[in-house]
PDB file of N, H, CA, C and O in Angstrom:
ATOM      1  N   UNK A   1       0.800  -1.182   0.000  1.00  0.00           N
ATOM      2  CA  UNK A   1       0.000   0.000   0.000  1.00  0.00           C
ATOM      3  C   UNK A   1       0.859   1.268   0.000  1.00  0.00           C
ATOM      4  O   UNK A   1       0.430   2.190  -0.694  1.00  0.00           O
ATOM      5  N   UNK A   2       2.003   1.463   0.667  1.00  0.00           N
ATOM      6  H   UNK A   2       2.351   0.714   1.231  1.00  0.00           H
ATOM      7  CA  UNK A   2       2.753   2.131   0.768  1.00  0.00           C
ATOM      8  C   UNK A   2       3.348   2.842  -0.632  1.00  0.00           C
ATOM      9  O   UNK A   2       3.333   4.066  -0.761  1.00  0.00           O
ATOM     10  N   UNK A   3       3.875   1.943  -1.670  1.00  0.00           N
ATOM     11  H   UNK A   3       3.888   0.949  -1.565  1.00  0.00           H
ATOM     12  CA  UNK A   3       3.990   1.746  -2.857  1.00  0.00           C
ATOM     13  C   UNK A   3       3.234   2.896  -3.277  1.00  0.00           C
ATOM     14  O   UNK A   3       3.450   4.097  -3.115  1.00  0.00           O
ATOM     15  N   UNK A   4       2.365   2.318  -3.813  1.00  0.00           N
ATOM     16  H   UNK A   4       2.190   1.342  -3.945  1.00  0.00           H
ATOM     17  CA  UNK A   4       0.781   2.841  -4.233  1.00  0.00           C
ATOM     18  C   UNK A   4       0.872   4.036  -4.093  1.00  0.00           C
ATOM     19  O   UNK A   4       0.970   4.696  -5.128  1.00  0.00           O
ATOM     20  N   UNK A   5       0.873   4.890  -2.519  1.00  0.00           N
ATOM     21  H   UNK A   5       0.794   4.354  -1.678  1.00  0.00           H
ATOM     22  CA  UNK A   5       0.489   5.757  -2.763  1.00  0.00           C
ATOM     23  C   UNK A   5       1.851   6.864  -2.483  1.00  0.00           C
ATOM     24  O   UNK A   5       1.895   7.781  -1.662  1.00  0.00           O
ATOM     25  N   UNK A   6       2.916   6.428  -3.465  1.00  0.00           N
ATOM     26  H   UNK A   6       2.879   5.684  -4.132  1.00  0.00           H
ATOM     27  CA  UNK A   6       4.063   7.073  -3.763  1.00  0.00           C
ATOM     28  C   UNK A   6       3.871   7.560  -4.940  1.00  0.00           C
ATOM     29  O   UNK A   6       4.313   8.653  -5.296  1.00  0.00           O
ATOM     30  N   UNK A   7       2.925   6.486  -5.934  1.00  0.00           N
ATOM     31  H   UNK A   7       2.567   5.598  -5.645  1.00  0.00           H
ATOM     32  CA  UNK A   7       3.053   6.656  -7.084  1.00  0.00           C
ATOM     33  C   UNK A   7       1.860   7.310  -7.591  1.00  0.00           C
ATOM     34  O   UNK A   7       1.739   7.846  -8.693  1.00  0.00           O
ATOM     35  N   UNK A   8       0.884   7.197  -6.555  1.00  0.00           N
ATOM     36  H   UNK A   8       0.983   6.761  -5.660  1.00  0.00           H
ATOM     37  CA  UNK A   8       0.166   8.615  -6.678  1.00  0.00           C
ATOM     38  C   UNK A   8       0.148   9.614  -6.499  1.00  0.00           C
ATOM     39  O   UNK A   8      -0.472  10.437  -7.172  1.00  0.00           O
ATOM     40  N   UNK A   9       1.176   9.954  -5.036  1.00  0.00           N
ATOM     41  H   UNK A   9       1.680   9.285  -4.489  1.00  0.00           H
ATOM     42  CA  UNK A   9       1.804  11.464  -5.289  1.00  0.00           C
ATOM     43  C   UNK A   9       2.700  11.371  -6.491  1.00  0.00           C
ATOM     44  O   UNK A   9       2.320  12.221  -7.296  1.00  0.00           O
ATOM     45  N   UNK A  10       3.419  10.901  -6.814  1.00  0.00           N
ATOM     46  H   UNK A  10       3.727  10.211  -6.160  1.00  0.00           H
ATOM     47  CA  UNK A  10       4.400  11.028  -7.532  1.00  0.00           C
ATOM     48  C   UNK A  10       3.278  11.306  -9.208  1.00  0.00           C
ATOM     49  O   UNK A  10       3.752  12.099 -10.022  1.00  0.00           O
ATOM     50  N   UNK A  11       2.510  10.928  -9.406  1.00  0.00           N
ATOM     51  H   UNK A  11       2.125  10.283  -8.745  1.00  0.00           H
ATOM     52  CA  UNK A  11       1.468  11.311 -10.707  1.00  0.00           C
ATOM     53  C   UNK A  11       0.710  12.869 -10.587  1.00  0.00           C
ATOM     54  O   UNK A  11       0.680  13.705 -11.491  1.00  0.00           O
ATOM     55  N   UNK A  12       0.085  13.013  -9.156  1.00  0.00           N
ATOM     56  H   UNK A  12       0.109  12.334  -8.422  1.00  0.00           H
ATOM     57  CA  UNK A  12      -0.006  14.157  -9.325  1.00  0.00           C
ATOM     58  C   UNK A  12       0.725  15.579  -9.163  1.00  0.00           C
ATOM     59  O   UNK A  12       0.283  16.727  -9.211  1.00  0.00           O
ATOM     60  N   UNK A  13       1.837  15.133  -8.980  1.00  0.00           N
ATOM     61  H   UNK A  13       2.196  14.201  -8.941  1.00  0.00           H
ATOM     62  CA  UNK A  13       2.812  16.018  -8.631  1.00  0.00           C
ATOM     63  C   UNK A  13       3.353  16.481 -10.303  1.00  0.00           C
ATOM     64  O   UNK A  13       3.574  17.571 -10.832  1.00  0.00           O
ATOM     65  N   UNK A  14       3.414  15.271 -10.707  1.00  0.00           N
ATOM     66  H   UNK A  14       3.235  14.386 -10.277  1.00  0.00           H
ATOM     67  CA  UNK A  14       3.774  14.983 -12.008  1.00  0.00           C
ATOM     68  C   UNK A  14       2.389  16.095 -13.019  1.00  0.00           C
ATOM     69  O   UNK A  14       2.726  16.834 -13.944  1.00  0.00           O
ATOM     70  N   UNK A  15       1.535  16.007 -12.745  1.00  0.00           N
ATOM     71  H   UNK A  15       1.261  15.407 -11.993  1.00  0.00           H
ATOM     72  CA  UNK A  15       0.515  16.110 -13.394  1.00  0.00           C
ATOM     73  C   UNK A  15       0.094  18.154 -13.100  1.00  0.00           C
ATOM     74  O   UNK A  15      -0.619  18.973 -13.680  1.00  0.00           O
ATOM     75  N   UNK A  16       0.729  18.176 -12.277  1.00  0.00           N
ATOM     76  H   UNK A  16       1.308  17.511 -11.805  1.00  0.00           H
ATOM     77  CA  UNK A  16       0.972  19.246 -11.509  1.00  0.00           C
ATOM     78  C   UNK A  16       1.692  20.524 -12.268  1.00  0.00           C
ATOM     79  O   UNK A  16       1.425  21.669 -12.633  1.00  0.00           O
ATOM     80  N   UNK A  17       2.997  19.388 -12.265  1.00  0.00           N
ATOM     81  H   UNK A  17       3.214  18.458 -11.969  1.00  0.00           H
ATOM     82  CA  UNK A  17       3.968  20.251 -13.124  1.00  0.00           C
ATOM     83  C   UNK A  17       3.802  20.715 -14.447  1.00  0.00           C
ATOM     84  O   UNK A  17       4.148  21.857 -14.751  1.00  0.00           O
ATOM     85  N   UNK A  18       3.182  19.743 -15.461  1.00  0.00           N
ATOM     86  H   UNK A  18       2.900  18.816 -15.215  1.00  0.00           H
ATOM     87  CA  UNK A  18       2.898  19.930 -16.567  1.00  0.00           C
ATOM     88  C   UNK A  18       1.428  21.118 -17.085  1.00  0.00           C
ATOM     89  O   UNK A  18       1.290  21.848 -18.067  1.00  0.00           O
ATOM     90  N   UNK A  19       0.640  20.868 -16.021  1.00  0.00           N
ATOM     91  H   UNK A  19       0.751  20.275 -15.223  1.00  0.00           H
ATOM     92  CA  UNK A  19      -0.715  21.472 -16.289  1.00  0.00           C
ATOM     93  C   UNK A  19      -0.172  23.014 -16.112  1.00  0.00           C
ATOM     94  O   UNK A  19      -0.517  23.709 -17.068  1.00  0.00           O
ATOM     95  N   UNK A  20       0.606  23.726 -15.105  1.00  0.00           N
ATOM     96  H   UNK A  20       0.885  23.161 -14.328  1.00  0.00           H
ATOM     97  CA  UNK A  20       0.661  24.986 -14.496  1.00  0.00           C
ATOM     98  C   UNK A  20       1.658  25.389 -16.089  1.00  0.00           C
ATOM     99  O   UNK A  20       1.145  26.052 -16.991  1.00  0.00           O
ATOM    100  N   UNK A  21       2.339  25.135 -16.128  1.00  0.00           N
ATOM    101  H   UNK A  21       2.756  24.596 -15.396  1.00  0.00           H
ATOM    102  CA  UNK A  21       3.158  26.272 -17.520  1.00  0.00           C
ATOM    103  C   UNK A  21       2.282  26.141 -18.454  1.00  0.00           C
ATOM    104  O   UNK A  21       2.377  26.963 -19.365  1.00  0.00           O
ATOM    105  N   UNK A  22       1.266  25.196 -18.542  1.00  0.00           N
ATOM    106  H   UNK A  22       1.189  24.528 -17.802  1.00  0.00           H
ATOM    107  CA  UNK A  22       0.368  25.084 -20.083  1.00  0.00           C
ATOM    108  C   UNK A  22      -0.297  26.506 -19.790  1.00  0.00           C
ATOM    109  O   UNK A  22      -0.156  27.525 -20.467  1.00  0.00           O
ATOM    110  N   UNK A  23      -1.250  26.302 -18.326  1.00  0.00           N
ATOM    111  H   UNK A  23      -1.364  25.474 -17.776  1.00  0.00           H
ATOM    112  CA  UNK A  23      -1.858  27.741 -18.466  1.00  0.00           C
ATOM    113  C   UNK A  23      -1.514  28.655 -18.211  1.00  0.00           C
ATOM    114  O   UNK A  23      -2.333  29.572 -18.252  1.00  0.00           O
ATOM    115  N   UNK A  24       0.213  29.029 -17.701  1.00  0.00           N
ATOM    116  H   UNK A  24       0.878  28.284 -17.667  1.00  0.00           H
ATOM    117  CA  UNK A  24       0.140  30.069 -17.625  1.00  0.00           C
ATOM    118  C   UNK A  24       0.603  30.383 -19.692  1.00  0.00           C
ATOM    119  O   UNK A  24       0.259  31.324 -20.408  1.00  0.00           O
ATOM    120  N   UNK A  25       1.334  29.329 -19.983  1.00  0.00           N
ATOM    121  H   UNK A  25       1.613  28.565 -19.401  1.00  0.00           H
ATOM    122  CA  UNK A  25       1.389  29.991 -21.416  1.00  0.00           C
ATOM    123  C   UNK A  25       0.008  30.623 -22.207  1.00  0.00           C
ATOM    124  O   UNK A  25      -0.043  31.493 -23.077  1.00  0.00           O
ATOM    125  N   UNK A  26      -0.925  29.958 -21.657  1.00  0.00           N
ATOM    126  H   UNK A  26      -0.883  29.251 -20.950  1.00  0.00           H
ATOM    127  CA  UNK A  26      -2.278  30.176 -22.599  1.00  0.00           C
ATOM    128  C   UNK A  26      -2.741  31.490 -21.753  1.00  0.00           C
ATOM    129  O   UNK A  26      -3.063  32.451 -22.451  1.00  0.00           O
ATOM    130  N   UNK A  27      -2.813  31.647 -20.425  1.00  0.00           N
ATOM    131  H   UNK A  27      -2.551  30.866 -19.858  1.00  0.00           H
ATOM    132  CA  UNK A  27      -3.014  33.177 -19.890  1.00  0.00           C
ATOM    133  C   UNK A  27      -2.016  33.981 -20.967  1.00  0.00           C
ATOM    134  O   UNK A  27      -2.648  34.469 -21.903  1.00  0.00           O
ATOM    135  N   UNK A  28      -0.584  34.206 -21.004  1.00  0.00           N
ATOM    136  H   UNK A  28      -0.070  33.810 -20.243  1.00  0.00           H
ATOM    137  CA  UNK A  28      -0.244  34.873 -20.738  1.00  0.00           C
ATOM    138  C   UNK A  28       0.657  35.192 -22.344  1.00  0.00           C
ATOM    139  O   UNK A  28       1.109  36.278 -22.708  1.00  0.00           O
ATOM    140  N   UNK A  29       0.705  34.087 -22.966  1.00  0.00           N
ATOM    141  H   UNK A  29       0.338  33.205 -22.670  1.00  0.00           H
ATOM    142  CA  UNK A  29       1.136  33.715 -24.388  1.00  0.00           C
ATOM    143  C   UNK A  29       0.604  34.590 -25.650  1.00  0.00           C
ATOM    144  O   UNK A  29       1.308  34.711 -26.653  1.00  0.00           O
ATOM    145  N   UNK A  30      -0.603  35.160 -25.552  1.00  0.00           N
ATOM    146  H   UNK A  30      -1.175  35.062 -24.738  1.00  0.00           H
ATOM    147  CA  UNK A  30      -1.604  35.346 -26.047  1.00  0.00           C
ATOM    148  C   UNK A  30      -1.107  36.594 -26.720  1.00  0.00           C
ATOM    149  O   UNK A  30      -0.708  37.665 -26.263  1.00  0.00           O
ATOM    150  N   UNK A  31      -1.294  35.995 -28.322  1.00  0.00           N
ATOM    151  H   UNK A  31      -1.618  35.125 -28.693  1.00  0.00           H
ATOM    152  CA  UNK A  31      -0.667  37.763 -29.067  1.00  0.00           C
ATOM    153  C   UNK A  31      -1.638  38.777 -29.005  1.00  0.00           C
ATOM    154  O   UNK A  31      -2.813  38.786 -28.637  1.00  0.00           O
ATOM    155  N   UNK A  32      -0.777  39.736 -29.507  1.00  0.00           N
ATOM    156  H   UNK A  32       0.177  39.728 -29.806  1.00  0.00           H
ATOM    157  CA  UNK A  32      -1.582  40.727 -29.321  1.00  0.00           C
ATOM    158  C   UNK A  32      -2.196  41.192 -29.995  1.00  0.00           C
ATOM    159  O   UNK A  32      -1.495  41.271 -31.004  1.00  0.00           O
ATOM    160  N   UNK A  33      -3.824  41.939 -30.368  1.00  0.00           N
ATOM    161  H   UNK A  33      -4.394  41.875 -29.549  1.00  0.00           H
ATOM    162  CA  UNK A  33      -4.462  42.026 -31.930  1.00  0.00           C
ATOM    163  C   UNK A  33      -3.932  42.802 -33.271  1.00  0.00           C
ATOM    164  O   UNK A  33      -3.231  43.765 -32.961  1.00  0.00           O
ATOM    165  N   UNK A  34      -4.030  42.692 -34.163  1.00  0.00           N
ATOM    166  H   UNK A  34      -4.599  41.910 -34.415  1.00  0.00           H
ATOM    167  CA  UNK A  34      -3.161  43.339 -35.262  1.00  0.00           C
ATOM    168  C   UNK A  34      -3.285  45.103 -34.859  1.00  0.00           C
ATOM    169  O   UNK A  34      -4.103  45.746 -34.201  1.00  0.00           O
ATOM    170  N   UNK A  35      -2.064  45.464 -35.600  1.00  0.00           N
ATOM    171  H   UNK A  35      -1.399  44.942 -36.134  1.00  0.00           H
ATOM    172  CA  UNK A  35      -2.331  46.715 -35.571  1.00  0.00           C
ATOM    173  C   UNK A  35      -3.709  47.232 -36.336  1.00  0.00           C
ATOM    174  O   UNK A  35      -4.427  46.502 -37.020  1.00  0.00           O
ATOM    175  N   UNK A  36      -3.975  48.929 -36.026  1.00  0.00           N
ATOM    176  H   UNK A  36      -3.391  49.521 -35.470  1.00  0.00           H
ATOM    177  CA  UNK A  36      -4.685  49.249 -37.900  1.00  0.00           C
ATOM    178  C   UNK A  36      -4.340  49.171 -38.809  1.00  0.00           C
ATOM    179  O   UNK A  36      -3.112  49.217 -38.879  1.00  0.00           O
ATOM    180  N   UNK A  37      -4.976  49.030 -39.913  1.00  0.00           N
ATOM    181  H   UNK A  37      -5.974  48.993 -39.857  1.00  0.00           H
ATOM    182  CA  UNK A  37      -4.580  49.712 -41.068  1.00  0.00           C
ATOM    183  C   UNK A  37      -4.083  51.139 -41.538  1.00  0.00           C
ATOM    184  O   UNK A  37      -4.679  52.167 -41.216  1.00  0.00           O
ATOM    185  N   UNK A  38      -3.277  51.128 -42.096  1.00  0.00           N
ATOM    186  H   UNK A  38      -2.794  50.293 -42.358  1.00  0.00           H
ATOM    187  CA  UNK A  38      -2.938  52.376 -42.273  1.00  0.00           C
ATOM    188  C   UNK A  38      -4.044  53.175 -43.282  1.00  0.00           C
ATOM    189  O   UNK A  38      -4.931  52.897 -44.089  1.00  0.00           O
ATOM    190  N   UNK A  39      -3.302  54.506 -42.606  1.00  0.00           N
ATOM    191  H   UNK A  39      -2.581  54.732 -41.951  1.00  0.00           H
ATOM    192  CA  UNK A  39      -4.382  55.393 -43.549  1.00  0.00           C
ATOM    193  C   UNK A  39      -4.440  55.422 -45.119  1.00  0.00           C
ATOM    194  O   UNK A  39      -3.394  55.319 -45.760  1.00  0.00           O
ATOM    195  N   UNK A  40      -5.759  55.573 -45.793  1.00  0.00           N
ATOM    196  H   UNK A  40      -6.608  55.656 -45.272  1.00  0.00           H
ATOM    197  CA  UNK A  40      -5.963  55.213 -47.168  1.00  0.00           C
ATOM    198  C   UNK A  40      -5.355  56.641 -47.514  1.00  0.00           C
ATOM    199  O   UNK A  40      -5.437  57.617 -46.768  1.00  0.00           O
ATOM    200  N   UNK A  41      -4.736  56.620 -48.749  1.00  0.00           N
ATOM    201  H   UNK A  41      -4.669  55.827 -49.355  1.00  0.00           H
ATOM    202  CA  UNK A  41      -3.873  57.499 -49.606  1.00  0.00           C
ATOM    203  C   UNK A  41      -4.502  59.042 -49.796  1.00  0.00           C
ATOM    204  O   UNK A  41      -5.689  59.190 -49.506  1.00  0.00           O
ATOM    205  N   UNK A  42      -3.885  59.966 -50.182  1.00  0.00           N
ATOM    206  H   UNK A  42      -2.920  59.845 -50.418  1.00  0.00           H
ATOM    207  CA  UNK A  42      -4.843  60.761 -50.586  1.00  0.00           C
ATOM    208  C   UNK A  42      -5.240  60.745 -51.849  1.00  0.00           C
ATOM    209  O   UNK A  42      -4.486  59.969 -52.435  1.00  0.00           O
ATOM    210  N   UNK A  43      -6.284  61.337 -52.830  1.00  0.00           N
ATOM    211  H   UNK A  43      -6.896  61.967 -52.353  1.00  0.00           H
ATOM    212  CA  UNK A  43      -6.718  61.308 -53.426  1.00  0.00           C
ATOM    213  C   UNK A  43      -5.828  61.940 -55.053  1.00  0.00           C
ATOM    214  O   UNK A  43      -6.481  62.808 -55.633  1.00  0.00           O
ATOM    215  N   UNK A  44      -5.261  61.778 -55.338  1.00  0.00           N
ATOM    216  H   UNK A  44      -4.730  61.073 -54.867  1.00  0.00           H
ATOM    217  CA  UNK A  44      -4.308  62.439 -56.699  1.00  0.00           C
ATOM    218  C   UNK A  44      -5.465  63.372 -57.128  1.00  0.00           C
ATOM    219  O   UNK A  44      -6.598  63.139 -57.551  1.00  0.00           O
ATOM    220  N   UNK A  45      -4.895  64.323 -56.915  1.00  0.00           N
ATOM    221  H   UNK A  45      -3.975  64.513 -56.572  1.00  0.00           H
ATOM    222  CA  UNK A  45      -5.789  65.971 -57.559  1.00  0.00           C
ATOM    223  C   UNK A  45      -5.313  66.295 -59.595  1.00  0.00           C
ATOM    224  O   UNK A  45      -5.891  66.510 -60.660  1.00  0.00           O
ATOM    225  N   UNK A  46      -4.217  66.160 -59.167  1.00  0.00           N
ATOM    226  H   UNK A  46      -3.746  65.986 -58.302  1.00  0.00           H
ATOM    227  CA  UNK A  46      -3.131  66.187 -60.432  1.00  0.00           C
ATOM    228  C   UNK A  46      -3.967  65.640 -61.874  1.00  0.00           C
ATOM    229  O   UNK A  46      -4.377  66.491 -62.664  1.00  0.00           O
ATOM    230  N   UNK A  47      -4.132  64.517 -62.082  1.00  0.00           N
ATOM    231  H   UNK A  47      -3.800  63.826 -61.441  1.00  0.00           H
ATOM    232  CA  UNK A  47      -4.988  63.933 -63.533  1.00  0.00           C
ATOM    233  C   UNK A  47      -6.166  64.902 -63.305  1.00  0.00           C
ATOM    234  O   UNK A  47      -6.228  65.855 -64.081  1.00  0.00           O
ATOM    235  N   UNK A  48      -7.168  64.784 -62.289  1.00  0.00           N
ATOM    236  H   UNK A  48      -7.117  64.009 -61.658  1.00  0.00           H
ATOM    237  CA  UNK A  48      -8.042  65.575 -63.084  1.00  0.00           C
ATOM    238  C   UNK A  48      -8.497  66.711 -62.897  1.00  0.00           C
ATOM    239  O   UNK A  48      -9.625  67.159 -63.101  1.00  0.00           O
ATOM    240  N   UNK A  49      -7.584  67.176 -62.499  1.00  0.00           N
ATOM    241  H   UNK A  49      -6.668  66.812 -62.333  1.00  0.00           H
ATOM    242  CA  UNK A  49      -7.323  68.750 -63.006  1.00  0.00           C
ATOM    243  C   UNK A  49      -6.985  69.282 -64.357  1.00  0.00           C
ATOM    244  O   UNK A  49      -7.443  70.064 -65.191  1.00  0.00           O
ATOM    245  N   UNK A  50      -5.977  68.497 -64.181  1.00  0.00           N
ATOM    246  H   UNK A  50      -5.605  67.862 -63.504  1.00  0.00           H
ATOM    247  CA  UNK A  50      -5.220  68.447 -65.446  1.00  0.00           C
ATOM    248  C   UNK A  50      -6.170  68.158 -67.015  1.00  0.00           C
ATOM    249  O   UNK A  50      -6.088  68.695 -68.119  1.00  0.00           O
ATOM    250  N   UNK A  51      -6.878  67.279 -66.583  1.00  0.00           N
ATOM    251  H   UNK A  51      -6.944  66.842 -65.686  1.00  0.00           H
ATOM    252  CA  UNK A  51      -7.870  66.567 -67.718  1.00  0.00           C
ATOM    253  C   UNK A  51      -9.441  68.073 -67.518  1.00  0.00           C
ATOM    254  O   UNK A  51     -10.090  68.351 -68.527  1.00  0.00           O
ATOM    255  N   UNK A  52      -9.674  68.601 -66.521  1.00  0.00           N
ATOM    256  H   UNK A  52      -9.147  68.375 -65.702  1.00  0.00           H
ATOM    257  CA  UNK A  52     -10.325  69.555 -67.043  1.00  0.00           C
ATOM    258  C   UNK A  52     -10.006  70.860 -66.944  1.00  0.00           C
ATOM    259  O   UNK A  52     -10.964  71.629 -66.874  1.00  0.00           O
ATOM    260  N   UNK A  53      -9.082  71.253 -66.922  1.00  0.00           N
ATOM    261  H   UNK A  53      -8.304  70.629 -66.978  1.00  0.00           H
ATOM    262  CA  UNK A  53      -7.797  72.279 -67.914  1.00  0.00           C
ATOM    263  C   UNK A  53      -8.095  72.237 -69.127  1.00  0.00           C
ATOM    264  O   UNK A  53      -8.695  73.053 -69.828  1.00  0.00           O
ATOM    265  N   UNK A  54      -7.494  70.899 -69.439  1.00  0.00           N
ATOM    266  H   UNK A  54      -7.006  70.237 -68.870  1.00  0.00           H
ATOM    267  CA  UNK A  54      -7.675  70.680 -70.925  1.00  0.00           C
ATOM    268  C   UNK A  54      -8.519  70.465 -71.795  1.00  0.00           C
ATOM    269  O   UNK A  54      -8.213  70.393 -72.985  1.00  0.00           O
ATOM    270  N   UNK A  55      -9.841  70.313 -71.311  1.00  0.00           N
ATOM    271  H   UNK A  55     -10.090  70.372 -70.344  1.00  0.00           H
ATOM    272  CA  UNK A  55     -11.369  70.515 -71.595  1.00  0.00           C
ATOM    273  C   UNK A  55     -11.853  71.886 -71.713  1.00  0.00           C
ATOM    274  O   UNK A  55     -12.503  72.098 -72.737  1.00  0.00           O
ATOM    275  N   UNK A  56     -11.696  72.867 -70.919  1.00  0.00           N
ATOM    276  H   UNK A  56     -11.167  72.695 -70.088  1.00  0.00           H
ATOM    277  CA  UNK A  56     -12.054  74.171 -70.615  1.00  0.00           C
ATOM    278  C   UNK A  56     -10.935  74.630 -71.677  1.00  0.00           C
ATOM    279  O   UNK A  56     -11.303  75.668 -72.227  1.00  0.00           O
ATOM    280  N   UNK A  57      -9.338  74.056 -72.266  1.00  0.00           N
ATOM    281  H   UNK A  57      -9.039  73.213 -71.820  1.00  0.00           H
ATOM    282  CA  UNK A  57      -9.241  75.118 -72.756  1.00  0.00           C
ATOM    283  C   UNK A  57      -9.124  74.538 -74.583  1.00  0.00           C
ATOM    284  O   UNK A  57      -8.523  75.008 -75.548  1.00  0.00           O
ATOM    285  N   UNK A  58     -10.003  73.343 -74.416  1.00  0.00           N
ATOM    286  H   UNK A  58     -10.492  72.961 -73.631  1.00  0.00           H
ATOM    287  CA  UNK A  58     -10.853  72.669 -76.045  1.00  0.00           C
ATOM    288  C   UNK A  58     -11.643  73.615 -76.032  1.00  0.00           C
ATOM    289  O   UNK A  58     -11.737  74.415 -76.963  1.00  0.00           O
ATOM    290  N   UNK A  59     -12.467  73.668 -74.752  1.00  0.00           N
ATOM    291  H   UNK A  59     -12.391  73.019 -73.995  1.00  0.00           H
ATOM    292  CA  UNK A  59     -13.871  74.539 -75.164  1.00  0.00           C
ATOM    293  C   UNK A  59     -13.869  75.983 -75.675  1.00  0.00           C
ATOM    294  O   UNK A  59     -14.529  76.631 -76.487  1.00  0.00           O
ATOM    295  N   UNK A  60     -12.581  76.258 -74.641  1.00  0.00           N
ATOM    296  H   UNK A  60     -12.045  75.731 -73.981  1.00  0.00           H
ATOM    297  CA  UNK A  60     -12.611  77.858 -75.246  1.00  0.00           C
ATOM    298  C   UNK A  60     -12.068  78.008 -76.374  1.00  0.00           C
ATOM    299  O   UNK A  60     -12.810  78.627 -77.136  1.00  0.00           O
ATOM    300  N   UNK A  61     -10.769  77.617 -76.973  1.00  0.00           N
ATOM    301  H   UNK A  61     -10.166  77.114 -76.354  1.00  0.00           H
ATOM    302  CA  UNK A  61     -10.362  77.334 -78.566  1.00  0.00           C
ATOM    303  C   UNK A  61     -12.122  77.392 -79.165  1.00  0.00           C
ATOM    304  O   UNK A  61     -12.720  78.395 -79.552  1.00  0.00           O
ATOM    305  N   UNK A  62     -12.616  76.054 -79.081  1.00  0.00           N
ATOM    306  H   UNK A  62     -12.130  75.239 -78.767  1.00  0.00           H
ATOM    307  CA  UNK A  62     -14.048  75.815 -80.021  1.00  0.00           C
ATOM    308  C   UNK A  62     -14.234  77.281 -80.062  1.00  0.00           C
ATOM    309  O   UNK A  62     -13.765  77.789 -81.081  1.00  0.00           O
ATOM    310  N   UNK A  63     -14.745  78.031 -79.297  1.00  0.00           N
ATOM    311  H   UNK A  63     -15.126  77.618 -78.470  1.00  0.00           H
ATOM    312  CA  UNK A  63     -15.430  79.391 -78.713  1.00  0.00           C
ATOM    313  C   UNK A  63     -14.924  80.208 -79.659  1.00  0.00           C
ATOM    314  O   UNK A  63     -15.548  80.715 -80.590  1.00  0.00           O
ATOM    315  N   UNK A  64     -13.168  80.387 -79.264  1.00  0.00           N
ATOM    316  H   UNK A  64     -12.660  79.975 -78.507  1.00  0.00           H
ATOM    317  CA  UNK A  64     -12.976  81.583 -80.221  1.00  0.00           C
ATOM    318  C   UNK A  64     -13.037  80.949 -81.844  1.00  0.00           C
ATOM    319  O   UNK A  64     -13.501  81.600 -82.779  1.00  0.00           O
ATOM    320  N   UNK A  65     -12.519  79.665 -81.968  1.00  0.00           N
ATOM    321  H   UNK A  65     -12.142  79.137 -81.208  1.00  0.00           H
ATOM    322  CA  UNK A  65     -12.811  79.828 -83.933  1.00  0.00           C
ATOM    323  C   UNK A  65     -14.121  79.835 -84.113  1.00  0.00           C
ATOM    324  O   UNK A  65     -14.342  80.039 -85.306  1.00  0.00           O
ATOM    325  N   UNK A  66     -15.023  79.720 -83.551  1.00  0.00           N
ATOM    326  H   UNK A  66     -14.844  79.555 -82.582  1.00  0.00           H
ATOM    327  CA  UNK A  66     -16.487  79.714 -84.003  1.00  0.00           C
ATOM    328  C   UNK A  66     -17.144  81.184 -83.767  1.00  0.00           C
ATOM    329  O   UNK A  66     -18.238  81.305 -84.318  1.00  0.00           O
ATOM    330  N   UNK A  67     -16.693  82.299 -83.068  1.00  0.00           N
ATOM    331  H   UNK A  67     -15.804  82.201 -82.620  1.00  0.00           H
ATOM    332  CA  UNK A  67     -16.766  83.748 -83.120  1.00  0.00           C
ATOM    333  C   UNK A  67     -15.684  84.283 -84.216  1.00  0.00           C
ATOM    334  O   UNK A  67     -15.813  85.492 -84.408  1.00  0.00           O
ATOM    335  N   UNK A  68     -14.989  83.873 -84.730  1.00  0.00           N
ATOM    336  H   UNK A  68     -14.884  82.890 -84.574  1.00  0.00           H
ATOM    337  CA  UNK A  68     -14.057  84.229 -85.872  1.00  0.00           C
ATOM    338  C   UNK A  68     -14.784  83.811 -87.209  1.00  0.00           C
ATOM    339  O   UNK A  68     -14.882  84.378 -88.297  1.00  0.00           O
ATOM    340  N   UNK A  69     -15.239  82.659 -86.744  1.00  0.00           N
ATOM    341  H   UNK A  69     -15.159  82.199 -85.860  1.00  0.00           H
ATOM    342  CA  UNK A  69     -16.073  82.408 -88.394  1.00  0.00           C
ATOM    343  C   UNK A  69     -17.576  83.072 -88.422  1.00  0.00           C
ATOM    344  O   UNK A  69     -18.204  82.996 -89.477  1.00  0.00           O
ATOM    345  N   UNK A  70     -18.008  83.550 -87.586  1.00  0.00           N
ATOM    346  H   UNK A  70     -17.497  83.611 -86.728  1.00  0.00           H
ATOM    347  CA  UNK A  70     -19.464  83.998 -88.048  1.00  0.00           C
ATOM    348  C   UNK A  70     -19.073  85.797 -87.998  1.00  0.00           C
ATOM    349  O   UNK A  70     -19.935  86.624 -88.294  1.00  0.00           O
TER     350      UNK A  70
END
């Protein structure tokens, strides 16, 4: 009997050791949530500006040869 219950301390002691670092890894292991995303870009002003520049100054060309011809 004596035996016996050596080898049952000796299991939970055993059982002991192994269980306590599992949870503290799982407490304490635990990453951390992603950062944000970074901020979305700004908006390029440049093309279409540029593209109605060059509309406004089709239109006005049209404007003046068509007051030159009448």
């Amino acid at each position: 009997m004596k035996n016996n219950s050596k080898y049952i301390k000796f299991t939970f002691l055993l059982m002991f050791l192994m269980i306590i670092p599992m949870s503290i890894n799982f407490t304490f292991g635990q990453t951390l949530p992603p950062p944000p995303p970074p901020p979305q870009p700004g908006v390029p002003i440049d093309g279409g500006i540029t593209l109605l520049l060059a509309g406004l100054g089709a239109y006005g060309a049209k404007k003046i040869f068509t007051k030159k011809e009448d």
